[in-house]
C-alpha positions in Angstrom: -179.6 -212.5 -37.3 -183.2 -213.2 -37.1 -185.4 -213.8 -40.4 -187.6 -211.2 -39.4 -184.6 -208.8 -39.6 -183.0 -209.6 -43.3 -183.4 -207.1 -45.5 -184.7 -209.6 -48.3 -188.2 -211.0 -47.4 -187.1 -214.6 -46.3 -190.0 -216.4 -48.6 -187.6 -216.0 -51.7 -185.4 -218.5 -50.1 -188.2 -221.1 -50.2 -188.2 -219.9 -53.9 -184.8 -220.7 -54.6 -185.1 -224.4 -52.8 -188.3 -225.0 -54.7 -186.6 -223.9 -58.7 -183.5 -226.4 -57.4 -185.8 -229.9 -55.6 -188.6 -229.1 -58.3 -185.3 -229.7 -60.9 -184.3 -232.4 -59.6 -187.6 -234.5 -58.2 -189.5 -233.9 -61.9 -186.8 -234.8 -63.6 -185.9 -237.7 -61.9 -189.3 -239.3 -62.1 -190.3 -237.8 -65.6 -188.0 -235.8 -67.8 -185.0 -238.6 -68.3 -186.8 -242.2 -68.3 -187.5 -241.4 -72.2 -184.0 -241.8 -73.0 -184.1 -245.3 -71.2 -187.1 -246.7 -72.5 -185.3 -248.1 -76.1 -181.9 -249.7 -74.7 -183.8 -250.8 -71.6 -186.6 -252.5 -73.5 -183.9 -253.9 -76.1 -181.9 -255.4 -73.8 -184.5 -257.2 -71.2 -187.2 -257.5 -74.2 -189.8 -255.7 -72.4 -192.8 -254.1 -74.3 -193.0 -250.4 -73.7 -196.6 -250.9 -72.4 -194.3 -252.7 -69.8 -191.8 -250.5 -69.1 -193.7 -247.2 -69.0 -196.5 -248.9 -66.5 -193.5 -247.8 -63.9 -194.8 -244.1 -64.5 -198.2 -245.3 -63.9 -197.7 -247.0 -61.3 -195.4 -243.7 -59.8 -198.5 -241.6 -60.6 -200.4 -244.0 -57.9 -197.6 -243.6 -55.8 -196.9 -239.9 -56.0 -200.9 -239.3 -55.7 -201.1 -241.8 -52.3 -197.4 -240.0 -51.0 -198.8 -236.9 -51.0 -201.7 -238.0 -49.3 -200.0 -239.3 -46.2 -198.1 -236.2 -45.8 -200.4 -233.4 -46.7 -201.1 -232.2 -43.5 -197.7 -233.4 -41.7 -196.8 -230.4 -43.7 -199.1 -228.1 -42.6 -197.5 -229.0 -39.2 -194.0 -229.4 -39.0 -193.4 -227.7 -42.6 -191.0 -229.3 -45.6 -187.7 -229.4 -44.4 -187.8 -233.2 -42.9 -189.7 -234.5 -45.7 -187.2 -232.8 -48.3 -184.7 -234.3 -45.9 -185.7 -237.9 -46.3 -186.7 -237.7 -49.8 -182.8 -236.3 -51.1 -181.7 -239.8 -49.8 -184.8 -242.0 -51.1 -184.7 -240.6 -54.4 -180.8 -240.6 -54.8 -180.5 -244.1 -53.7 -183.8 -245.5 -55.8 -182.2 -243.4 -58.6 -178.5 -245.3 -58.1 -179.8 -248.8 -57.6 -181.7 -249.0 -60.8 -178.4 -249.3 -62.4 -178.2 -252.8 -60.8 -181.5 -254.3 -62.0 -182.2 -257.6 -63.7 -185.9 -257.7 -63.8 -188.9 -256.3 -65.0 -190.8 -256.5 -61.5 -187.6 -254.5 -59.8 -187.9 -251.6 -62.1 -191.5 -251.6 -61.4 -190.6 -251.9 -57.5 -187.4 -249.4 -57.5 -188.2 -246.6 -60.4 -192.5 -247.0 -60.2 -192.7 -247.0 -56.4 -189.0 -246.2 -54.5 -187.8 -243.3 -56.3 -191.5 -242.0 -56.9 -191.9 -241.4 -53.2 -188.8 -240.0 -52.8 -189.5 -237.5 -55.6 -192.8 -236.5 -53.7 -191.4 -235.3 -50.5 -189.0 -233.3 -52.5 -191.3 -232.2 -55.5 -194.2 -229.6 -55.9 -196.8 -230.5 -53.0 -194.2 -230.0 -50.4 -192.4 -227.0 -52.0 -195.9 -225.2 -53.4 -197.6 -225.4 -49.8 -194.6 -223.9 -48.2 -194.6 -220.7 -50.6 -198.7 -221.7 -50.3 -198.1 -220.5 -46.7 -195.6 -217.4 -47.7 -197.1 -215.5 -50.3 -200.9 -214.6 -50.9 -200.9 -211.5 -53.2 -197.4 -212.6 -55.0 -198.3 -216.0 -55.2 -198.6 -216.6 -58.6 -195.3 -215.2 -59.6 -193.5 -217.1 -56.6 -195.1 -220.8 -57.8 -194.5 -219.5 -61.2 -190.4 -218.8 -60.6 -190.0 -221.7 -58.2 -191.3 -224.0 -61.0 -189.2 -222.7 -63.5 -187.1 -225.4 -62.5 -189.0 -227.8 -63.5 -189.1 -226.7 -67.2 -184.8 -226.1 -66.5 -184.7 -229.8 -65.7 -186.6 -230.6 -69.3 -184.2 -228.4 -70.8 -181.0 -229.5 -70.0 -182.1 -233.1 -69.0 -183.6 -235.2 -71.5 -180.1 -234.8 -73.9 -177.9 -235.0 -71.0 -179.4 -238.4 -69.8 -179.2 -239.3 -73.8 -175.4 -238.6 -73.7 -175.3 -240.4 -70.8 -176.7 -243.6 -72.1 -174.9 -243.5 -75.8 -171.4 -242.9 -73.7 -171.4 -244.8 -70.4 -174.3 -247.0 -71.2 -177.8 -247.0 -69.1 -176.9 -248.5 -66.1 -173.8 -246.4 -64.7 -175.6 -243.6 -66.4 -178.8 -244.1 -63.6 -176.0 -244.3 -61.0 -174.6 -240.7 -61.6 -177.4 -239.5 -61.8 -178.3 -240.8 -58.2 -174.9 -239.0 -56.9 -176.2 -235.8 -58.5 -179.1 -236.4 -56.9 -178.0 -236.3 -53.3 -175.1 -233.7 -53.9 -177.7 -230.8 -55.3 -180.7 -232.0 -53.3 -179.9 -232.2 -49.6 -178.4 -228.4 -49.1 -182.2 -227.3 -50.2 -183.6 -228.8 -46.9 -182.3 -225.9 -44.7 -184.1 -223.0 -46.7 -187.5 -224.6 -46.0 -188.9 -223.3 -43.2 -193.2 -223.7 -42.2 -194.9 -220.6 -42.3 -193.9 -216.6 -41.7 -195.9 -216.6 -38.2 -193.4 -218.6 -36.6 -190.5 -216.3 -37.4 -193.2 -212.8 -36.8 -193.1 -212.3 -40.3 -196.3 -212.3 -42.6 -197.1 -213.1 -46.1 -195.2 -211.2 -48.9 -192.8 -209.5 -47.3 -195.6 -207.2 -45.4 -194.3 -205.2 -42.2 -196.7 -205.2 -38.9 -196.8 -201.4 -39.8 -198.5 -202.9 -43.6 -200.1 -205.3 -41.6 -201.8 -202.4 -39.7 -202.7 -200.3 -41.7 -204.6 -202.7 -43.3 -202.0 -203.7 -46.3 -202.4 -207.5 -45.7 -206.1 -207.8 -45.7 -206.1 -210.6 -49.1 -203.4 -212.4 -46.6 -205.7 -211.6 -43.4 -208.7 -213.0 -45.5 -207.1 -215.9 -47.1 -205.6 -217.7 -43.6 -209.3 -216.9 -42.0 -211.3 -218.3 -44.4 -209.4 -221.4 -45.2 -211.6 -224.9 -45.1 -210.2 -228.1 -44.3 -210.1 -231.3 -45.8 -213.7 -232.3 -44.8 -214.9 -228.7 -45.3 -213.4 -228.7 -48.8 -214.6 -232.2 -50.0 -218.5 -230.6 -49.4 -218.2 -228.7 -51.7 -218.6 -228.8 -56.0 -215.6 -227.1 -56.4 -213.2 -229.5 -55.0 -214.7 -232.3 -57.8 -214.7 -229.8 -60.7 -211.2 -228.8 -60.1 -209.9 -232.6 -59.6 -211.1 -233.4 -62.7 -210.6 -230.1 -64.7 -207.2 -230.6 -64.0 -206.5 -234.6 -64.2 -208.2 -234.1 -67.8 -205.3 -231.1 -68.2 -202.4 -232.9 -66.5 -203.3 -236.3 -68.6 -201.4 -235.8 -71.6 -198.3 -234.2 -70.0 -196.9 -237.3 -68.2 -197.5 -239.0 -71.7 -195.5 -236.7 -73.9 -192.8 -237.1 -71.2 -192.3 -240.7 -71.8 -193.5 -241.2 -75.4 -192.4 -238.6 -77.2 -188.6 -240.3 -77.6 -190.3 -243.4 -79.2 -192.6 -241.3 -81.0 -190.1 -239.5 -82.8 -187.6 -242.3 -83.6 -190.3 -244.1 -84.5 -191.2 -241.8 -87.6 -187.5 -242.1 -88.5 -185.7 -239.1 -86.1 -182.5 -239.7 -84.6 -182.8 -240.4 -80.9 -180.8 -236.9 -80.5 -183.4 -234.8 -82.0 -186.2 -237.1 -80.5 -184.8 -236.4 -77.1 -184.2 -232.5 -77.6 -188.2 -232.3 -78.5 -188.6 -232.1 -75.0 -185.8 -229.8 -74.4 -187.8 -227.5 -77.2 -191.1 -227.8 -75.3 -189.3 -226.8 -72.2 -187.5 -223.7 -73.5 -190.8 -221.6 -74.3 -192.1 -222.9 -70.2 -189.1 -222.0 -68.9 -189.9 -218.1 -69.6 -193.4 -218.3 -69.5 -194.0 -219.6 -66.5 -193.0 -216.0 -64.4 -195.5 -214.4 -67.4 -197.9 -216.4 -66.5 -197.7 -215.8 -62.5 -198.0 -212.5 -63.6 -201.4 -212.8 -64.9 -202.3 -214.6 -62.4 -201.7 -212.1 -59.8 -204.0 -209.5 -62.0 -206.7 -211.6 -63.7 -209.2 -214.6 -63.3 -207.0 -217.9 -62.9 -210.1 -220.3 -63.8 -210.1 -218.6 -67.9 -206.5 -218.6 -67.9 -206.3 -222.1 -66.7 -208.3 -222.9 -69.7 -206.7 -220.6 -72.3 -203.3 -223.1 -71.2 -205.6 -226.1 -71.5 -206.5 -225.3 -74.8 -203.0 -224.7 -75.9 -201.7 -227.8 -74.6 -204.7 -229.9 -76.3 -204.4 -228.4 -79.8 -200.6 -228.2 -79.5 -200.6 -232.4 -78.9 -202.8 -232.7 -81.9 -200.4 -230.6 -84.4 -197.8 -232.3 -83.2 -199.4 -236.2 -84.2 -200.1 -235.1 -87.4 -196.7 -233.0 -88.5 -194.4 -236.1 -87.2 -196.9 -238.2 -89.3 -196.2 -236.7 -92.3 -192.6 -235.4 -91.2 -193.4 -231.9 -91.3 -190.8 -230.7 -89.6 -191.3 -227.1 -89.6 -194.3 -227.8 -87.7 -192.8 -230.1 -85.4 -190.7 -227.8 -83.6 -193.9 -225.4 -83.9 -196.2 -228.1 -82.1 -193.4 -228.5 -79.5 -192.9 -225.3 -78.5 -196.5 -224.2 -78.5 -197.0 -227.1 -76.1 -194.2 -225.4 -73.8 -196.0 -222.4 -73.5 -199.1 -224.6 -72.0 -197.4 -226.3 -70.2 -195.8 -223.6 -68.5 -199.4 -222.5 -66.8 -200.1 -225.5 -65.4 -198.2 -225.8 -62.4 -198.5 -221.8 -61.0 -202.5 -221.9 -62.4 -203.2 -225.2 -60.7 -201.4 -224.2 -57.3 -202.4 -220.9 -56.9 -206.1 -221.5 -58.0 -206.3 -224.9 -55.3 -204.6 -221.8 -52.3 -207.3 -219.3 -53.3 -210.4 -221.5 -53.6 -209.6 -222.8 -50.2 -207.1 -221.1 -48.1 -203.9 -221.4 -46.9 -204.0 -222.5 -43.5 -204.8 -226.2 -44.2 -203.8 -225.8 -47.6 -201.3 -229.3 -47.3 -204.1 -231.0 -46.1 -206.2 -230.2 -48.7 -204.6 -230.3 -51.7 -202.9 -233.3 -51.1 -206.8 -235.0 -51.0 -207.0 -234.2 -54.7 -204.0 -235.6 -55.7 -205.5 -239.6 -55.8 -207.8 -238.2 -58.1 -206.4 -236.1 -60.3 -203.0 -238.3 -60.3 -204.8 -241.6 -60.6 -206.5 -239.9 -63.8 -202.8 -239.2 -65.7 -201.7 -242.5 -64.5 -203.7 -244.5 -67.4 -202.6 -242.1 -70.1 -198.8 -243.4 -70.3 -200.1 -247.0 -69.9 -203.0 -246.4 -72.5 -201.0 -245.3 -75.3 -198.4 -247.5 -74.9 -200.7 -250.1 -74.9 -202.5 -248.9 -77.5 -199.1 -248.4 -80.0 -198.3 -252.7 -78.7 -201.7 -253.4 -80.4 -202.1 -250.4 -83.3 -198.1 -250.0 -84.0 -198.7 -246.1 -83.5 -199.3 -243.2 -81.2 -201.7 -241.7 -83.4 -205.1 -241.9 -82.0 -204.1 -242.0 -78.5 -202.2 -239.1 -78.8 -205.3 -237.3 -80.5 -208.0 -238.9 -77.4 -205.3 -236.6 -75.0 -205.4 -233.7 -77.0 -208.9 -233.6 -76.8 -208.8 -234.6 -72.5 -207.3 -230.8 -72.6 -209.5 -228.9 -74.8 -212.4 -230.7 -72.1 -210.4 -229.6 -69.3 -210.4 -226.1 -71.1 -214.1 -225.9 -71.6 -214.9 -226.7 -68.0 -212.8 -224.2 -67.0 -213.6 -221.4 -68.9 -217.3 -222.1 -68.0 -217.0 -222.7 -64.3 -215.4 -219.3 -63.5 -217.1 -218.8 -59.8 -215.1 -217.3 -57.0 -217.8 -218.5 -54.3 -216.0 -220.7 -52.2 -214.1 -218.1 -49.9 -217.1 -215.9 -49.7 -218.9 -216.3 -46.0 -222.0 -215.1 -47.4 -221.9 -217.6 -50.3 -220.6 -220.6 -48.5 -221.8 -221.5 -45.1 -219.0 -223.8 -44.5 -217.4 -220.8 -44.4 -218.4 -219.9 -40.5 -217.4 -223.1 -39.4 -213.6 -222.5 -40.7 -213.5 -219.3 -39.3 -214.5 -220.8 -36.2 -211.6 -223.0 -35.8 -209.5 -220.6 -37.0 -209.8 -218.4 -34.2 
């Protein structure tokens, strides 16, 4: 049976894949080094301003990965990058059970096993469904990434149990067989674009089509800029950075908040479920917020998430200073809820302000920027707590990189860029995309 003739529009599929590789490649690269960092650094003597420049360094790397294969996926779609990246990841992911050195778990865990978890993770998934919904795109980029807030769920105590029982390094290699086993079946669902299968965006019939149903999806693929045409304009820069300032303190919390805790006296259980807290308010919110999305202005929601994550970092600083612990668990769920608009706002605003067709292409430019912005954050603070003994300030400076990013974009709330009338740049796309 062709995909034109199942009954259920075949763009939830891509869905599904994206929830399970979005699982798996965030929480690979992010969720589960925090329960490494103490026996790791313990047992080699590494500082954590050491160890955690492995997440910088994979920020780089993701960032640079993403560039190279932006616009392969535009043309030959996901499936043989998700392909490749099951194996990369799984086997960077397995091997670090085997390392002696500081400079190897730079090498395998900073550079390997990041590039593997970019061909599987969110550009290659959230350009596919980019390319399969327009009008339901929110809520699609919204439920597909509900796997990522799964995998900080379930994930950060899991790899904790792992370490206390089997110890870190045959913990790292199950989790590189778990890798592989739920990765690799999620290359098949990925197909390139409806057009190849005569289907069209959001499940729309030719009858919709038309009748004129599918004009946002007729619109959207017509107007669409390219890289160069996109990199003219103002909008590509204030988004970079409106979102690098956003992004900034979430690859921190994902690595320090373990050492923050235990720091202030926590047991490394409750330390580790802090993310599992922030994760369980994200997990929900992210369809609510696609839902939004789909029905009012992304820019002022964007910020309203900024400006939850921001003041959210700061509570949290101050209650685990004074042990507070009412507000702890207040700080880290009200941090969940930001977080959980960040990936469907930042996808689904990048598709709208410049199109679908070349969408890989183009987004994947911004990610050295806004990627090479979050990759000093881990490496700053941990710095910062080898020379001040705390998180405290550090911590504060990326609270207040969100509440920025939520000022920009409550202030910059222009629609202009898909506009022919507004944009001449506009004329040219249309031009080649005839």
């Amino acid at each position: 049976m062709s995909l034109a003739t199942n009954r259920i529009y075949y763009g939830y599929w891509i869905v599904v894949a994206g929830f399970v590789t979005q699982f798996i490649a965030v929480g690979m690269a992010n969720y589960v080094v925090g329960s490494f960092m103490i026996p790791m650094t313990e047992e080699f003597g590494w500082t954590r301003a050491e160890f955690t420049a492995s997440r910088s360094l994979g920020q780089i790397v993701m960032a640079f990965t993403g560039f190279m294969i932006g616009a392969q996926i535009d043309r030959f779609g996901g499936r043989p990058f998700i392909i490749a990246g099951a194996f990369i990841l799984a086997g960077a992911t397995f091997s670090l059970g085997s390392i002696t050195t500081l400079v190897q778990w730079w090498l395998i865990n900073g550079i390997i096993l990041t590039v593997g978890a970019a061909l599987i993770g969110n550009l290659v998934i959230n350009v596919s469904l980019g390319k399969w919904f327009v009008e339901r795109r929110g809520r699609a980029v919204a439920i597909a990434g509900m796997g990522i807030s799964l995998g900080g769920i379930v994930l950060p105590p899991i790899a904790t149990w792992l370490v206390d029982v089997f110890g870190w390094r045959a913990s790292w290699q199950i989790l590189g067989l778990a890798t592989v086993i739920v990765t690799l079946p999620m290359a098949g669902l990925v197909k390139r674009r409806p057009e190849d299968f005569q289907l069209h965006p959001d499940g729309k019939s030719q009858e919709e089509m038309d009748a004129g149903h599918g004009a946002a999806a007729k619109a959207d693929f017509e107007k669409s800029m390219t890289r160069a045409q996109a990199m003219r304009t103002s909008s590509f820069y204030f988004l970079v950075l409106a979102f690098g300032l956003f992004q900034i303190s979430i690859t921190t919390m994902l690595i320090q908040t373990i050492p923050l805790m235990t720091d202030a006296g926590y047991s490394r259980l409750v330390a580790s479920s802090m993310i599992s807290i922030a994760s369980v308010p994200a997990f929900p919110s992210k369809p609510f917020w696609g839902d939004l999305i789909d029905k009012y202005n992304p820019k002022k929601l964007a910020a309203l998430g900024a400006a939850i994550s921001g003041l959210s970092v700061i509570l949290i600083v101050f209650s685990v200073a004074y042990r507070i612990d009412a507000l702890v668990y207040a700080g880290f769920l009200i941090m969940g809820i930001g977080w959980g608009g960040l990936l469907p706002l930042q996808e689904v605003i990048w598709a709208t302000s410049f199109g679908r067709r070349y969408l890989g292409s183009v987004r994947s430019t911004a990610m050295p920027f806004t990627f090479g912005m979050s990759a000093f954050g881990p490496i700053l603070v941990a710095y910062y707590y080898d020379v001040a003994g705390n998180y405290n300030l550090a911590l504060i400076a990326l609270g207040l990189c969100n509440l920025a990013s939520a000022l920009m974009l409550f202030r910059n709330n222009d629609t202009k860029t898909l506009h022919t009338r507004d944009n001449p740049l506009i004329s040219s796309v249309r031009d080649t995309a005839g």
